[in-house]
N, C-alpha and C positions, 0 to 999 in steps of 0.2 A: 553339289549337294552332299550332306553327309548322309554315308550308305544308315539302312535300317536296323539296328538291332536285330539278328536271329535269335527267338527266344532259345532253340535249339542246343545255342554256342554253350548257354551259361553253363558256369562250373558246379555239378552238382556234389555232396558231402555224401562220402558212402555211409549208408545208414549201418553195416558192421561196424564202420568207425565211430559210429554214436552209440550204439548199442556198448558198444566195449568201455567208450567213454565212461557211461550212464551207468552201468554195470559196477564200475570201480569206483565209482563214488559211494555207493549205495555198499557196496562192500569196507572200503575205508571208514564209514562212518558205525556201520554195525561191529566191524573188528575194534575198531580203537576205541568206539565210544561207550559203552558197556565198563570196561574196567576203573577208565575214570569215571563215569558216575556212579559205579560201586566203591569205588575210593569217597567220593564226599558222601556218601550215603543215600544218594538220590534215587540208586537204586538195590534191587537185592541181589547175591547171587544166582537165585533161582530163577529168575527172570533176564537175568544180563547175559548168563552163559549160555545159554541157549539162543539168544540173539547175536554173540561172538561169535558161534558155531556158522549162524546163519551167512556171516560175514565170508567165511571161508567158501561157503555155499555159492554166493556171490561172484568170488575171486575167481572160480574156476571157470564161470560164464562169461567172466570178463576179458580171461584171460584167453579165451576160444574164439571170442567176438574181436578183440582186439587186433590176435593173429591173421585172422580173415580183415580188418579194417586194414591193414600193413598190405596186404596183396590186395585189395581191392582199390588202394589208391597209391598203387607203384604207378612211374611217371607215364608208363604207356597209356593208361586209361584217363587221365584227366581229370579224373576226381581230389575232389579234397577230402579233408579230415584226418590228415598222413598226423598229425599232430595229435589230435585224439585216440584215434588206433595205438600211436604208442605210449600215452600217456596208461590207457588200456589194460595193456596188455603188461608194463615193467609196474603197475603198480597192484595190479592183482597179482602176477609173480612175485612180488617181494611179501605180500602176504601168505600164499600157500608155501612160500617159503621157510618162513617161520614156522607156519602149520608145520610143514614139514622136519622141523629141527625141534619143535616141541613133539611132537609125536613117532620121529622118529625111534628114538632109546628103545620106546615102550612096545614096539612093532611085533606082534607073535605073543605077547602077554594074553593072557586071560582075562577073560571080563567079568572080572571078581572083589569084591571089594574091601575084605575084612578077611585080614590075612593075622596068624598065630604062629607062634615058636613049636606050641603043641596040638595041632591038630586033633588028634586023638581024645584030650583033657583041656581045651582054652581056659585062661579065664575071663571070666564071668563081668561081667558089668553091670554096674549096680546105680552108682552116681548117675551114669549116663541115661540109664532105662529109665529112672526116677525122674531124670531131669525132663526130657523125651516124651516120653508117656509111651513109647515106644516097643515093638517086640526087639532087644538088643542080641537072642541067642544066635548063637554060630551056627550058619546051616548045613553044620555036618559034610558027610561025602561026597554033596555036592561040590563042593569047595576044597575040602582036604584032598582028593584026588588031584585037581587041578593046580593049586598050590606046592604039594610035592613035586612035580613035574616043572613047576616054571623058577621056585624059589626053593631049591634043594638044598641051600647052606642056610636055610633058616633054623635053629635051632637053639635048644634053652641054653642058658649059658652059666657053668658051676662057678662057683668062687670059694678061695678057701679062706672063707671068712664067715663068720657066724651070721645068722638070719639075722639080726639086730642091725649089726653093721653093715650088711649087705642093702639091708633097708633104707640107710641114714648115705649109702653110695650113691643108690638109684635116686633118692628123690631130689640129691643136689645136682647129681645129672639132666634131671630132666629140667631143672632150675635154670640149671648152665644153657641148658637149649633152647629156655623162654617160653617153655610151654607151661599153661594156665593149670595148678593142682586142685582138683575138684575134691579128690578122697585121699585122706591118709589113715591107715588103719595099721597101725605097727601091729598090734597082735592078732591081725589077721593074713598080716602080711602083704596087705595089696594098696596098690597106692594107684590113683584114677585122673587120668589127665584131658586134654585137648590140647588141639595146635590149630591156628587159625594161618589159611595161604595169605600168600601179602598183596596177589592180585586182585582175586577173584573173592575172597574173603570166606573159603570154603571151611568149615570146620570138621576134623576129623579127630577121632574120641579115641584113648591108649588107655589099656589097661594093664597094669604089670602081677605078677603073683610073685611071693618071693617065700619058697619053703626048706626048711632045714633038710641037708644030704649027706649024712654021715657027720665028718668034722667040719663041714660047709654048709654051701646055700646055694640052690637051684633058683634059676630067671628064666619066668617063663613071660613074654610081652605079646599082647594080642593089638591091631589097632584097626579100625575101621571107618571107612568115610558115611558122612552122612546123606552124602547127594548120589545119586545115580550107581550107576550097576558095574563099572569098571573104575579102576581106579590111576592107571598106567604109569602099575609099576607105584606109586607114592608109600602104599601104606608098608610094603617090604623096607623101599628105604627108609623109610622113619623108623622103622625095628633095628636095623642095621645099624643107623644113627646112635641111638640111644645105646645097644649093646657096644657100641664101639666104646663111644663117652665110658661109660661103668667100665671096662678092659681098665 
């Protein structure tokens, strides 16, 4: 006779190793999915980045779950799901990995968003606020404090060349760099831009001042994002940017 089945024997799947599985899915599909459906327009920044965010959210649950499904079905215990445990656990770490290499740079930055050459005098935004319907002013001390401290080589930049031509410098610069020209005002002096991210399709608003200094011309560049309260680090480089290009 053949012996009986012990329900006992059967091989049971550690549930860490499903948890981590099930965890990394759910993670993989809110990191990755969000930028392509704001690429075809499916959806908006404002709703995808924040579900991307979630994804990371995810990854590190999976990736906790995963490491407990790897010890909970080494060969001593007799469990399964050694497959899923590492599926788990290498594919949430390759996501906060990235998290990690996109957010590293910006690590110790301030969480500020609208960063100027002059602190003390910004300019002004006019296009943007009109566009907007928005309060666009610089909020002061709050900000220039904090901005001194983290982005101390920020600063206007003279040229010895006359406000005219100084004008007719920046705005092919800012041409050169593909960003969208909302204002040009030669004899005001200020010329109003934006720049749209190529992932996330985030728009962030520049504004330049360009005033006569002696036998020259003083550049002063303000720039500012329009989503959320940190920027890490973007809107200094996009100053940088631009002042280099005009150099």
């Amino acid at each position: 006779m053949l012996p009986r089945p012990n329900p006992e024997a059967r091989v049971h799947t550690s549930r860490f190793a499903q948890l981590g599985f099930g965890l990394a899915i759910l993670a993989l599909a809110a990191f990755l999915g969000p930028p392509l459906l704001i690429q075809l327009g499916a959806l908006t920044s404002k709703v995808g980045f924040p579900i991307h965010m979630l994804g990371g959210l995810f990854a590190v649950f999976g990736l906790l779950f995963g490491l407990l499904g790897i010890y909970a079905t080494r060969s001593t215990t007799g469990r399964a799901g050694r497959g899923q445990a590492l599926f788990g656990a290498l594919s949430s770490g390759a996501i906060l990995a990235v998290v990690g290499a996109s957010a590293g740079p910006a690590a110790g930055l301030p969480a500020i968003n609208d960063i100027t050459t002059d602190p003390g005098d910004p300019p002004a935004f006019v296009a943007a606020q009109d566009a907007l319907g928005i309060d666009m002013a610089y909020p002061g001390d709050a900000f220039a404090s904090q901005q001194r401290a983290a982005y101390p080589d920020l600063a206007a930049l003279r040229l010895e060349k006359s406000p005219t031509a100084a004008f007719a410098i920046v705005l092919q610069a800012m041409r050169d760099l593909g960003w969208t020209i909302v204002r040009e005002d030669p004899a005001a002096g200020v010329l109003e831009a934006n720049e749209t991210s190529r992932v996330f399709q985030f728009v962030d608003d520049v504004v330049v001042r360009i005033r006569p200094d002696g036998s020259g011309a003083v550049i002063d560049v303000r720039s500012r994002s329009r989503e959320g309260r940190g920027d890490l680090g973007a809107n200094a480089a996009r100053i940088r940017r631009l002042l280099d290009a005009v150099r």
